[in-house]
C-alpha positions as a printed NumPy array, in Angstrom:
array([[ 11.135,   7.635, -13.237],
       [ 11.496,   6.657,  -9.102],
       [  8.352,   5.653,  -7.374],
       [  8.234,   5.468,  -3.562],
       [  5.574,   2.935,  -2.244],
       [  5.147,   3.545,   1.662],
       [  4.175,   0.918,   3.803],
       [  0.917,   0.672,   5.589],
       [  0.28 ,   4.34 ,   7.694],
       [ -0.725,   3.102,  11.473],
       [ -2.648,   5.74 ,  13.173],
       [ -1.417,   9.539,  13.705],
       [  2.429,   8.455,  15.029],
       [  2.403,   7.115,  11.158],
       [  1.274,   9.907,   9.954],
       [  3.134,  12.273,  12.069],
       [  6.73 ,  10.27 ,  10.632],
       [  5.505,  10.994,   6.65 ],
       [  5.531,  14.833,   6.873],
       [  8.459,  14.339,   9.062],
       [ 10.172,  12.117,   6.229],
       [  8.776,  12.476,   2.971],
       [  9.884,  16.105,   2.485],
       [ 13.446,  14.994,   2.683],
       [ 13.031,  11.859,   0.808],
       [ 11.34 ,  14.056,  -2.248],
       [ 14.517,  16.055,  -2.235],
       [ 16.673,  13.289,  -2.222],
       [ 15.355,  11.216,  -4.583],
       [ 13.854,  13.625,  -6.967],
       [ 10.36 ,  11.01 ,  -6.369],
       [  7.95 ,  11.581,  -9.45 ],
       [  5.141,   9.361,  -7.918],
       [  4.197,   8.825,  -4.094],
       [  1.595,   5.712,  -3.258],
       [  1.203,   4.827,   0.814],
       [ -1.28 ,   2.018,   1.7  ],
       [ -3.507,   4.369,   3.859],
       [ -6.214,   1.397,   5.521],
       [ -4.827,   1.717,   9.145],
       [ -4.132,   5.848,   8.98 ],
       [ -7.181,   6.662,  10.837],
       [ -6.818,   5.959,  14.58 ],
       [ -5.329,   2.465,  13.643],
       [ -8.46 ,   1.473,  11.792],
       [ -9.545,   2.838,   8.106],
       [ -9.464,   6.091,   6.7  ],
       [-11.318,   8.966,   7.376],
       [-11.956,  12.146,   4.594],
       [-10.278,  13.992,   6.725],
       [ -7.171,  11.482,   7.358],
       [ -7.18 ,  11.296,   3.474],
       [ -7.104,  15.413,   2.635],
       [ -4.146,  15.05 ,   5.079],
       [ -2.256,  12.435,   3.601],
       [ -2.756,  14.078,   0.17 ],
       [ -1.256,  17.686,   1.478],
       [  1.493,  15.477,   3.118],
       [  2.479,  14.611,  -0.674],
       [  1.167,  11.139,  -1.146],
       [ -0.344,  10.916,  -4.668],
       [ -2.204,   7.685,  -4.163],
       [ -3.888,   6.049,  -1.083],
       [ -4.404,   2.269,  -1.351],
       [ -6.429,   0.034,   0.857],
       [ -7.105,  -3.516,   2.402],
       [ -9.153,  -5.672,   4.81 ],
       [ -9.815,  -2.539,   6.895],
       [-10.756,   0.088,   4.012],
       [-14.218,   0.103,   5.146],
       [-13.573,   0.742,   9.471],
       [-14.78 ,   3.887,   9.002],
       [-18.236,   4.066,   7.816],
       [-17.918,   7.536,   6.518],
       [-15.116,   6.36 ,   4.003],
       [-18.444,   5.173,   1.87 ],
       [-19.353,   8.757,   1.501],
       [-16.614,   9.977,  -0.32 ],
       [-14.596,   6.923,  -1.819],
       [-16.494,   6.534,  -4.971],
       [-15.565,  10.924,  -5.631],
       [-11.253,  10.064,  -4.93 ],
       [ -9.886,   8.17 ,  -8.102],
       [ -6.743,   8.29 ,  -6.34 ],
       [ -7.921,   6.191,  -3.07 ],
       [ -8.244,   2.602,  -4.036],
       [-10.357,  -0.305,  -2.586],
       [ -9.049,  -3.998,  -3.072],
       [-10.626,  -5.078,  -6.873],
       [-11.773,  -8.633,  -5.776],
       [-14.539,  -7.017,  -3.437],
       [-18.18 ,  -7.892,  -5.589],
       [-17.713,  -5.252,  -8.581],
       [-21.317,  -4.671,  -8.502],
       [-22.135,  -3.941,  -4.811],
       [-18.74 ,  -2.374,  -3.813],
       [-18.255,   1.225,  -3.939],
       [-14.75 ,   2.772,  -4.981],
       [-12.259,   2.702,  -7.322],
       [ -9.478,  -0.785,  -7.575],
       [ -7.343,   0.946,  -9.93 ],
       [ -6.312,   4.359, -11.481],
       [ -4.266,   5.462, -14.397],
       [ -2.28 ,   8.924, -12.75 ],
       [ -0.264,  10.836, -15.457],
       [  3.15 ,  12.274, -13.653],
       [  2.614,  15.748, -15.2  ],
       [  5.814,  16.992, -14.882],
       [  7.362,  14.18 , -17.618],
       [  3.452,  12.784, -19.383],
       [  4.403,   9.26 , -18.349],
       [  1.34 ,   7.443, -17.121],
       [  1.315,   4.894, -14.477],
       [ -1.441,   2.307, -13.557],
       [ -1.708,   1.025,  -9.721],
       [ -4.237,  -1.684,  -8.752],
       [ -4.808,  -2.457,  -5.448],
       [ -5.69 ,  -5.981,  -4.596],
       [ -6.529,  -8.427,  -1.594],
       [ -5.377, -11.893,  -0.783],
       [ -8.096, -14.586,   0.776],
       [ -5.857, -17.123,   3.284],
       [ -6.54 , -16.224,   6.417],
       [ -8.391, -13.719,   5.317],
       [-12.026, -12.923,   5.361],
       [-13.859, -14.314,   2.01 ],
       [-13.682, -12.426,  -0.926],
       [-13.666, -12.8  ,  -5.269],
       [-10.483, -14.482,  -6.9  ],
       [ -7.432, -12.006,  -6.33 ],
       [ -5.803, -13.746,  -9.366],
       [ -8.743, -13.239, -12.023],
       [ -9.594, -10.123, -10.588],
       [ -5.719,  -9.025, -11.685],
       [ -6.279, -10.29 , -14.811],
       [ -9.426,  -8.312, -15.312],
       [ -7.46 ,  -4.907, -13.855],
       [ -4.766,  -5.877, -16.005],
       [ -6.736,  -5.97 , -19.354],
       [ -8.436,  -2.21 , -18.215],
       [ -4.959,  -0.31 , -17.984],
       [ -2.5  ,  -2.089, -19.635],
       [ -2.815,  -0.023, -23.02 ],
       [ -3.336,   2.812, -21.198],
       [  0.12 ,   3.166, -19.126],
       [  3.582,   2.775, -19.016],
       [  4.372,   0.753, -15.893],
       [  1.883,  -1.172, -13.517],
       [  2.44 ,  -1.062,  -9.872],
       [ -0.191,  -3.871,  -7.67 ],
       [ -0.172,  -3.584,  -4.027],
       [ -1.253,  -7.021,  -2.969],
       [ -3.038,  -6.902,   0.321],
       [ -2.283, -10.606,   1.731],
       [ -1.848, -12.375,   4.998],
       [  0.243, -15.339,   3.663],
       [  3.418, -15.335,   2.021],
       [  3.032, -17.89 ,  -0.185],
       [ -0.325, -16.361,  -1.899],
       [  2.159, -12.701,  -2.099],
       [  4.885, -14.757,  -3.523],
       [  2.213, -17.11 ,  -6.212],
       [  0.801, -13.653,  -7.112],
       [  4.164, -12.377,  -8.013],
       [  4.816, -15.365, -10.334],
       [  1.764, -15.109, -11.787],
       [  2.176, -11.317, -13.028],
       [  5.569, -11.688, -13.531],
       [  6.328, -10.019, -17.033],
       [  2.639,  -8.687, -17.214],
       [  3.102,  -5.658, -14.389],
       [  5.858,  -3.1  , -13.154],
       [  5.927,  -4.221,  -9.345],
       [  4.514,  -6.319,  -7.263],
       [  4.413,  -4.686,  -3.663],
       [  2.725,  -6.552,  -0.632],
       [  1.32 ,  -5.056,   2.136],
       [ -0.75 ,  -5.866,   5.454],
       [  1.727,  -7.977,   7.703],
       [  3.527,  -4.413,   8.812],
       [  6.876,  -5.607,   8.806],
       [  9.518,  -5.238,   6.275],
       [ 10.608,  -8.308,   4.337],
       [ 14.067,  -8.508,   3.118],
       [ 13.095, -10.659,  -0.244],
       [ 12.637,  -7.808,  -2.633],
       [ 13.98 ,  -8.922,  -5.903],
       [ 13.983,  -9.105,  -9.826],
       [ 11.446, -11.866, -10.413],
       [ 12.699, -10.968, -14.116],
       [ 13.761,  -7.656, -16.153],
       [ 10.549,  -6.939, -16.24 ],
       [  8.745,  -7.203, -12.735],
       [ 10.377,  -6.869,  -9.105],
       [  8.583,  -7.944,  -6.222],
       [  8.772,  -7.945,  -2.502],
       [  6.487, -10.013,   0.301],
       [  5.94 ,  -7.095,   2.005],
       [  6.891,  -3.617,   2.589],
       [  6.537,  -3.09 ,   6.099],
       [  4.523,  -0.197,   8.194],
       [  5.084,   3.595,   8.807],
       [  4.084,   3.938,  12.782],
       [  5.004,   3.134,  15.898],
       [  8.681,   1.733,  16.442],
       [  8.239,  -0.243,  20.017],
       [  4.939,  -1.625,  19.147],
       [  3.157,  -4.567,  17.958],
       [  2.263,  -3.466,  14.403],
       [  1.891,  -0.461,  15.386],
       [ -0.623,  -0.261,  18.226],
       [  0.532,  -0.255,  21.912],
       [  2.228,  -2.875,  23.398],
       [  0.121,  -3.743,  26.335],
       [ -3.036,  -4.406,  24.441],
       [ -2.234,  -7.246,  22.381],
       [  0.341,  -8.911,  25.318],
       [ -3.138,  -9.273,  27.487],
       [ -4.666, -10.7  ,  24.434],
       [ -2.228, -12.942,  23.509],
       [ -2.171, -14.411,  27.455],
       [ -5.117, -14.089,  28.528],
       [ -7.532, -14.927,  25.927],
       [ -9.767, -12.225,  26.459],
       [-10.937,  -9.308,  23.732],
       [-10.033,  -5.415,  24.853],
       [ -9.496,  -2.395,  23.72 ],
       [ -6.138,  -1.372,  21.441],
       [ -4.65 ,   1.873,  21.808],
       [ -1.564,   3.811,  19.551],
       [ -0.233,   6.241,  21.855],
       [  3.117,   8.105,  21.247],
       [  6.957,   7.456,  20.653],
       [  9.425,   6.833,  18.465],
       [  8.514,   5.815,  14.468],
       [  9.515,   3.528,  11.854],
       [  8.921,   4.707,   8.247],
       [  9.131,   1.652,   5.647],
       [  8.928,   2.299,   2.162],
       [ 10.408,   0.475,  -1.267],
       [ 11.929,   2.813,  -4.115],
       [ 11.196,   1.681,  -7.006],
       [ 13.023,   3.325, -10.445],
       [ 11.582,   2.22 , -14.129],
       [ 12.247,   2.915, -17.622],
       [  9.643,   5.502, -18.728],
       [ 10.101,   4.26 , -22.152],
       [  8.867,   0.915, -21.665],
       [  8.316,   0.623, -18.018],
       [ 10.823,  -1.983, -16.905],
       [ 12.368,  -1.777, -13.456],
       [ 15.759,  -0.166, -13.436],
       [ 16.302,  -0.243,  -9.697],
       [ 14.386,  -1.695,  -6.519],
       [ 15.558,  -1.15 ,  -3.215],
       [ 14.344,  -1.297,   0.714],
       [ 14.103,   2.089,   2.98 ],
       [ 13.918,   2.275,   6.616],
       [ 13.99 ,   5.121,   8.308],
       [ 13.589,   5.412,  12.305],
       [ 13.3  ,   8.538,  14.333]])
């Protein structure tokens, strides 16, 4: 079974290079399952209903999310209706609206696969325990599918790299997003779980993760807040492929793809 995980969707230049890439990469690959961190696919900031219908008709299956899931206030009106678009699990489980993980059955073959979306806290904003939150996720799908895939939402690279230890031999995959660019440690962390620090970002090539140069230069030298824009140009489109066992849902095959036009 091949999985494609896409890297975090920046804005409409991000969302113009997945229809641009992902009907090609389906043929290619013969992909059975399509997850894309969507937080940023909505003008740079969140996701809208409307940014979600279109990622779904592009071909994603599921939508995962992060630190800016809830930029767009509307997102609260139709997140808890979408099984298939996650929120981070460590958000309070009694006050927070959405689904953290989903069990999605790959019709074509009946093989089930869990995905639980999760959030780190260094330099982050405060949230619940990442780790016993995974535990917790864990214990809900694990009799329930095949192979686990968590995208780890996380600023620091040692947190991504502790939380791949920690469900090493427990999940599938252990993807990280949030940083928007590509790390080149992806790896067997046994023969049972790959990881990699981060998968990158599917947006704007001559950027600054994926918004418009000139915006964060001034903030960066001057000090002083203003406004970020993503205008148009060429676009990077970062994505792991992932290929398991459907027997027992060990990783077969784990490898990088970038893609720039």
């Amino acid at each position: 079974m091949k999985i494609l995980f896409i890297g975090d969707i920046v804005g409409k230049p991000g969302r113009n290079s997945l229809q641009r890439n992902l009907p090609e990469l389906k043929k290619n690959y013969n992909l059975d399952l399509i997850i894309a961190n969507g937080e940023n696919a909505a003008g740079g900031a969140g996701i809208t209903e409307k940014v979600f219908r279109k990622l779904r008709f592009s071909g994603v299956d599921i939508i995962t999310g992060g630190n800016h899931s809830w930029d767009q206030k509307e997102v609260l009106n139709f997140i808890d209706s979408e099984p298939c678009l996650l929120r981070p699990a460590n958000y309070p489980e009694d006050t927070t609206p959405g689904n953290c993980s989903v069990v999605y059955n790959i019709g074509s073959s009946n093989v089930t696969v869990a995905v639980i979306n999760l959030i780190g806290r260094v330099f982050m904003r405060p949230v619940d325990c990442p780790f016993r939150a995974a535990d917790r996720e864990i214990d809900k799908v694990k009799n329930q599918a095949k192979a686990i895939i968590v995208d780890f939402h996380a600023e620091a690279t040692s947190e991504k790299q502790a939380m791949g230890w920690y469900l090493n031999e427990r999940v599938t995959a252990v993807i990280g997003t949030h940083s928007h660019v590509q790390t080149a440690d992806e790896r067997f962390l046994s023969d049972k779980t790959v990881y990699i620090t981060d998968v990158g970002m599917t947006g704007l090539y001559n950027s600054i993760l994926g918004v418009d140069i000139a915006g964060p230069l001034e903030r960066f030298t001057t000090g002083l807040p203003n406004r970020l824009s993503i205008g148009k140009g060429v676009t990077i489109f970062n994505a792991v492929l992932l290929e398991f066992n459907e027997k027992d849902g060990t990783p077969c095959s784990f490898e990088r793809i970038v893609i720039i036009n």
